[in-house]
Every structure is written in structure tokens, then in C-alpha cells.
Residue, then its C-alpha position, 0 to 999 in steps of 0.5 A: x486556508x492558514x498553515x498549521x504547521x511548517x513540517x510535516x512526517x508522514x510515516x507510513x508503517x506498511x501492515x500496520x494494524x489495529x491488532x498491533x495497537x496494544x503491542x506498539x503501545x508498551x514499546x518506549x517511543x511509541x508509548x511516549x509519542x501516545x502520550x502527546x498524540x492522538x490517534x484512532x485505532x479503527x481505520x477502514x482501509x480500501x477495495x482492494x486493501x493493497x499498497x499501492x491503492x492505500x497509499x495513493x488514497x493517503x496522499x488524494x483522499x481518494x478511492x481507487x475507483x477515483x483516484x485510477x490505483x485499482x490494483x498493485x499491477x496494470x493489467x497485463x494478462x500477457x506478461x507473467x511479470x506485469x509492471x506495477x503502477x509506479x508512475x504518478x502519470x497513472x494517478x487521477x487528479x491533485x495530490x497533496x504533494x502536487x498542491x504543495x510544490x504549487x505552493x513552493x513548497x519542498x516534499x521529499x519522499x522514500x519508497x512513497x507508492x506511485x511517484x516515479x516521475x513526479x515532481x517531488x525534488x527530494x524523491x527515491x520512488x518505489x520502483x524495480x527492474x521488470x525488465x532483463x536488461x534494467x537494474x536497480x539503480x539506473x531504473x531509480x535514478x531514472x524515474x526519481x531524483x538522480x542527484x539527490x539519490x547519488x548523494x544519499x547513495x554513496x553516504x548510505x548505500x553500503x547499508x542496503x541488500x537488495x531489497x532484502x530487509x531490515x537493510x532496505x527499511x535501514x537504508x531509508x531511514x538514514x536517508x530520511x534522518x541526512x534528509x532531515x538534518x541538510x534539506x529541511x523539506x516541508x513535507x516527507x514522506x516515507x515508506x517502511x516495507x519491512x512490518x509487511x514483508x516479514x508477515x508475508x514471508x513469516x505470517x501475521x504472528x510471527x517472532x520476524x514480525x514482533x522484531x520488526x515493530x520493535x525496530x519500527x519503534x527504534x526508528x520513530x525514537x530516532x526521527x523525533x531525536x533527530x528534529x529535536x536536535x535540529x531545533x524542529x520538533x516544536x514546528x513539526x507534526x508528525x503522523x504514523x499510519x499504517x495502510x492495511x492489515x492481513x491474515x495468515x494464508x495456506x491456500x491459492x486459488x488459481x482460476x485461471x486454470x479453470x478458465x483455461x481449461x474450459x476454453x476461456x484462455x489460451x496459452x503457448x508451450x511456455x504457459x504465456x498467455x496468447x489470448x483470453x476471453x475472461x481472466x482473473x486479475x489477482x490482489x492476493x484477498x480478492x481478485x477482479x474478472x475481466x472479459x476481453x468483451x465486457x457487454x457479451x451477456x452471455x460469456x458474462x452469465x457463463x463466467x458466473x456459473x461457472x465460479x460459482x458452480x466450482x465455489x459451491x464444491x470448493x467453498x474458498x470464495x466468500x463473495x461474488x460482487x457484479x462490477x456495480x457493487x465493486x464500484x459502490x465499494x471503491x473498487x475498479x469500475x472496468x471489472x465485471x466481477x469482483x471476488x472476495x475469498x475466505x480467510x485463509x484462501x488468497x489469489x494468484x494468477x497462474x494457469x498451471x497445476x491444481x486450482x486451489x494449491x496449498x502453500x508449500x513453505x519451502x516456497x514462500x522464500x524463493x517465490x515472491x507470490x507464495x506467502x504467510x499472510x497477505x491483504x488486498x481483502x474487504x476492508x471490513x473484514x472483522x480484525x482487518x482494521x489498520x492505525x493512524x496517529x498524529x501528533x505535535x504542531x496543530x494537532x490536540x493531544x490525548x484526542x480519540x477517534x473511534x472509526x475512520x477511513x483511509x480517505x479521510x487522512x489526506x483531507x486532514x493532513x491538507x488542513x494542516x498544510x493549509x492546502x485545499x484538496x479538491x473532490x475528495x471522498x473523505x473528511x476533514x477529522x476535526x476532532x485531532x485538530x487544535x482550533 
């Protein structure tokens, strides 16, 4: 396969959805970069719609099922802070980033999901201290380029707050644009979190979210300013995606009380649990149940009446999926079932207190997983849909997809490096490429 391009920005907007289109649209560097591209405004993410799955299937053309991400967290039922599938080692098969290093090929990558310790020459991996004697800049130093993150750190480093944004999204993008102009490498990737956080912490409509596709739209200004200036822009494509969509949320359902309180699980005097027979695995929209013995027909025929029975008093869960059904949607092959719930419920993990919990809004700042909005639901959900766009070297102009699906991205963009990406789930999207 040829190479049609001899850069390539994939610039992933976290929570990016088809909802946004409209507004995105009249924002200055957004409507200028439509103008040349193409674009499809109808993406069907992945089962579960979370992060850290959606971004491994950017860059396999995989599902989750597939590809090994089933969730944002392992399944850890014995730590109250599960670690987070940071690690490339947890992803199944080639990426696109593999096969192009093997190519000679330089990548660089910001707060990409799932490439701590991967090859990536260039790469400030999304990863955070779990544990209490870690620290934020040692654990990234350690699990991505250390070099390479001490010189973006002390240039841009005086930007960041924590994790807190918009700092966290300004520090890597200046890093992204020094990157641009010193290291010239053929493939970036780079992850804004800000769209995603602001809607969590404020909801989908809210003035924070508003501001944030405003600076997203600053931003793509910046990064096409930056390869024009450098004398790139005419050798570069450049693609915004976007990784899923969410809903607003008041409520939580914690069924691991439930479980708990029948017997299914049994925790210390500090709420740890110390062992299980069935738990619930949270991704916020949905939630996957896993039995300690998966082939007992009986604890399986149990743990079905007893969700159900306590769904037909509550009516917060909209589907119950058998392990079958999951797969067949992408999903992690180990569960025994899948739940999906209603608009306005979402997942949590807790074994204490009340099982359905209203989301009280003090709380939503102080603790991470009390929320606004949130994902992780059925991507075909009505509204649900997120965005991808592309344009410059290879790719046609004013080109418009109707439907696609995440799996499809990272075929297309393998054509464009010239790059075959082996058993994938998707398809090429021929229709945005030039001849």
C-alpha cells in the first residue's frame, strides 16, 4: 500500500457528539476546517461507549470483545480504586501505531488511552498515581518517555493544575504544537479530556461545556496556524473525532448492595470486599455481572431473578443481555450479563447505602464518580451518535458519510499511512478518500 500522506493529527475531542455538530459548525476554525473536509456526523461508538475501549478501537479498528479494552478499569472487586487499563500490554493484536514504528516511522502521543510502555518515542501516556506511595510525575515518567516529557515539562509545565482543566488540555496542547514545530513526527495523537469533564461535572448542556468547544475550536485554529507556518499544512492530514456522546444523569444504582445484602458478597468493617459470588462491574450507562463461578446454573438463574425482580419495582434498567448478546454487541465475552439502564440512571459499584442513590450536586465536585452526565451506554441509543472529520492531503473535500462506526476509523486512516491493519471489524471509508 502507497502512503498518502506524510503526517497525520488525529485529534480526539473526548465527548465529542453528533449533538455538537451544529454548534461546532458556526465556531470560526471549525467551520473553515468543514469547509475543505469531509466528515460524517453519525458515528456509532462501541459496547461499552467509554474512553479507554473507544480509543483502543480508534487506533485497531477493533471491538473491545476483540481488541481485550472491555471497560476503563480491570476487574478488581477487592480494591475500592481499580487500576485502569493503562498499558498497551492489555491490547490484543497490532495498532496503527505499532505498525508504523515497524515502519520507521516516528508517532508522538498526549494522554492517548491505553500506551503506557508502548513504543511510542514521543509519548505523555494517560496514567495516575493508584496507589499511596506514586506521584503524578514519576508514574508518567516511568510508564512513557521520560526524556522527552522533562523537556515538554519544564517549557509547559508551569501551565498545568493537577488534572484539573482547562490547564491539563492547555498544557498538552502546547506540548502538541513544540512537538509539531522541533520533532516533526508522522503520526500525533492527542487526547482532549476537558469537553468530557466539564459535561460530567457540570452536564451535557451546560455553559462549561459550551466554553469548552469554544477553546476546542481556538485550539484546531492553533494546530492548523502552527503546519502552516512550519510549511506542513499542504503534506498533513488532519482528523477530529470525537469518542462517544453522554446524557445527563440524577440517579446511581449500586446492586452490589443488593448482592450484598442477599449474601452474593461479603465485605469487612471498612466496606472492602473480601469475597463474592456474583458482582457488579460498573461503565457508568451500563454495567457487566460476573459470577466467581461462571457455569453454576443455579447462582446464574438466581442472580437473573433477582435483577429482574428488583428492575420490575424500580424500572431503572432498561435491558438485561446474556453473555451471548453482549459479545454479539462488542462487548467483554467473560460476563454473564450485561445491564443497560434507563436514561437518566447510570452504574456505580458501591456496596453501602440505599441502592438507587439521587446524585446529590454538592458531591459531584469532591467525588470522582458522582456525576452530571456520563456514557458507557448502548451506542444506539437515540442521540448517542459522536462526529468524525478529516480533511487535507488524501482525503476528498465536502465528501459526506451518513452513518459510520468507530471500528471503521482505524482502517481508513491505515490507507492513508499506507499501513495494512490486519482483522479488524471495520472498513475502509473510501467515499473521504481521493483516488
Amino acid at each position: 500500500m502507497s502512503r498518502m500522506t506524510k503526517y497525520l493529527y488525529v485529534i480526539s475531542f473526548d465527548g465529542l457528539s453528533s449533538l455538537d455538530f451544529e454548534y461546532i459548525s458556526s465556531l470560526p476554525n471549525f467551520k473553515r476546517f468543514l469547509a475543505e473536509a469531509s466528515y460524517c456526523k453519525n458515528v456509532y461508538s462501541v459496547y461499552p461507549s467509554l474512553t479507554y475501549p473507544a480509543h483502543t478501537t480508534i487506533v485497531t479498528g477493533k471491538y473491545p470483545r476483540n481488541h481485550g479494552i472491555v471497560n476503563n478499569t480491570l476487574l478488581q472487586p477487592y480494591r475500592k480504586s481499580p487500576d485502569w487499563y493503562w498499558s498497551r500490554k492489555y491490547i490484543k493484536g497490532d495498532t496503527i501505531y505499532d505498525l508504523a514504528i515497524k515502519k520507521g516511522m516516528k508517532v508522538a502521543a498526549f494522554l492517548w488511552p491505553v500506551t503506557a510502555n508502548s513504543k511510542i518515542q514521543y509519548n505523555v501516556p494517560e496514567i495516575f498515581p493508584n496507589r499511596f506511595w506514586q506521584n503524578q510525575l514519576i508514574v508518567s515518567f516511568l510508564n512513557g518517555s521520560p526524556l522527552f516529557q522533562y523537556e515538554i515539562n519544564k517549557k509547559f509545565g508551569y501551565i498545568r493544575n493537577g488534572i484539573s482543566h482547562p490547564e491539563l488540555d492547555d498544557f498538552i496542547h502546547r506540548s502538541f504544537l513544540y512537538t509539531i514545530e522541533t520533532k516533526r513526527p508522522d503520526i500525533t495523537f492527542v487526547h482532549y479530556s476537558e469537553l468530557d469533564a466539564m459535561r460530567h461535572c457540570h452536564g451535557f448542556y451546560s455553559t462549561q461545556a459550551k466554553s469548552s468547544l469554544k477553546r476546542h475550536d481556538k485550539r484546531l485554529g492553533e494546530i492548523i496556524e502552527t503546519l502552516k507556518e512550519n510549511h506542513m499544512y499542504e503534506d498533513s492530514t488532519i482528523i477530529a473525532l470525537g469518542d462517544h456522546s453522554s446524557f445527563d444523569e440524577d440517579k446511581i444504582i449500586d446492586l452490589n448492595v443488593m448482592l450484598k445484602n442477599t449474601g452474593y458478597i461479603h465485605t469487612d468493617k471498612k466496606g472492602n470486599i473480601k469475597r463474592y459470588r456474583a458482582f457488579v462491574k460498573n461503565c457508568d450507562g451500563c454495567a457487566y455481572v460476573y459470577l466467581k463461578h461462571s457455569t453454576d446454573k443455579e447462582l446464574k438463574n438466581g442472580i437473573y431473578s433477582l435483577i429482574s425482580n428488583f428492575n420490575r419495582n424500580t424500572n431503572c434498567i432498561e435491558k438485561i443481555y446474556n453473555s451471548d448478546i453482549a459479545t454479539k454487541f462488542g462487548a467483554d465475552p467473560k460476563c454473564t450479563f450485561m445491564l443497560e439502564a434507563k436514561r437518566g440512571f447510570y452504574f456505580l459499584d458501591g456496596t453501602e447505602g440505599d441502592v438507587i442513590k439521587k446524585v446529590i450536586p454538592e458531591q459531584v465536585n469532591r467525588m470522582r464518580n458522582i456525576t452530571k452526565a456520563t456514557h458507557g451506554y448502548s451506542p444506539y441509543k437515540k442521540d448517542y451518535t459522536t462526529v468524525f472529520m478529516a480533511g487535507g492531503k488524501g482525503i476528498r473535500k465536502n465528501a459526506i458519510v451518513d452513518k459510520m462506526n468507530l471500528i471503521d476509523e482505524a482502517p481508513t486512516m491505515a490507507k492513508l499511512l499506507g499501513i495494512k491493519l490486519k482483522n479488524v471489524d471495520g472498513r475502509v471509508i473510501d467515499e473521504f478518500m481521493l483516488e
